[in-house]
C-alpha positions in Angstrom: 0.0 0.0 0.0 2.8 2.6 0.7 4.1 1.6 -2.8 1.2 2.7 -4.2 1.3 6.2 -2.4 5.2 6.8 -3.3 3.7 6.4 -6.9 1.2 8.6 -6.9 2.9 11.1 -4.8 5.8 11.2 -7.9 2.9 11.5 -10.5 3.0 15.3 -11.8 -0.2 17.4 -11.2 -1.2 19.1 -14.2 -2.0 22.7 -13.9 -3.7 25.3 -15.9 -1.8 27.7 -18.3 -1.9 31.1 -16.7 -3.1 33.1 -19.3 -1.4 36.9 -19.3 -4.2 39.6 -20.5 -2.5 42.4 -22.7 -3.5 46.1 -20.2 -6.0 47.7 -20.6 -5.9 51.0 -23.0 -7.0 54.4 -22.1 -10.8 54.0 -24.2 -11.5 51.0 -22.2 -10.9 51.9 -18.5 -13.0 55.4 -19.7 -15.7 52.9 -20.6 -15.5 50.7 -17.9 -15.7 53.6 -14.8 -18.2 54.9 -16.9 -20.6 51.9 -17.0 -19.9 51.4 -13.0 -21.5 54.8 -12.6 -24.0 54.2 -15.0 -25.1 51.3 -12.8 -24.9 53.6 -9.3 -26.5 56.7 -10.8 -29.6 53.9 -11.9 -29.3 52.1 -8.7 -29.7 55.4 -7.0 -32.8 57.0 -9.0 -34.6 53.3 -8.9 -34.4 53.7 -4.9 -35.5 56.9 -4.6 -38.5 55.6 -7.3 -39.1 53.1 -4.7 -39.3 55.2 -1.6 -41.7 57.7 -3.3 -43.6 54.8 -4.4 -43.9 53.5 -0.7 -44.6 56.6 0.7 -48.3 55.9 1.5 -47.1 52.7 3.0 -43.8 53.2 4.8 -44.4 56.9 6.4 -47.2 55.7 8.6 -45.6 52.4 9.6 -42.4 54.1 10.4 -44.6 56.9 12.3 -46.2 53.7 14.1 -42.9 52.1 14.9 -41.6 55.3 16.3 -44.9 56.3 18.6 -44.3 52.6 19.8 -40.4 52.8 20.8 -41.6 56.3 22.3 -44.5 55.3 24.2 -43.0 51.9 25.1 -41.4 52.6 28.7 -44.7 55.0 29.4 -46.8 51.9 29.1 -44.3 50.0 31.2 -44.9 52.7 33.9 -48.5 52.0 33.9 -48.5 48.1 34.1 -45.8 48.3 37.1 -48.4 50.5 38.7 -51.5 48.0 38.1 -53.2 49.4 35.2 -53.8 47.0 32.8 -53.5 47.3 28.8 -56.6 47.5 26.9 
């Protein structure tokens, strides 16, 4: 059995070619940063699209959510003092 690992153990491993890319030129870096902030300048309007299209949906569950965190340690108060919620 250890024979059979010395031999594989001499067996070479064949590897990939590493391929060498020619640099870039001047036109295509241009291109390239401007397509990344192509994508961030549509990212950015397609959010704000979103938000003003969730207004009458997220503004009065975020109002809700906020009253709550507010009012929590009021109600707190109350049920330490024996008044019960509703």
């Amino acid at each position: 059995m250890s024979s059979k690992i010395a031999l594989m153990s001499n067996r070479s491993v064949l590897r990939a070619p590493v391929v060498r890319l020619p640099p870039k030129s001047t036109a295509e870096l241009v291109l390239s940063r401007a397509a990344q902030t192509a994508m961030v300048i549509v990212g950015f309007v397609a959010f704000v699209f979103a938000l003003k299209a969730g207004q009458f949906i997220l503004a009065p569950v975020s109002l809700g959510i906020v009253i709550g965190l507010m009012l929590g340690p009021v109600a707190v108060m109350f049920e330490r003092r024996g008044m019960v919620p509703p």
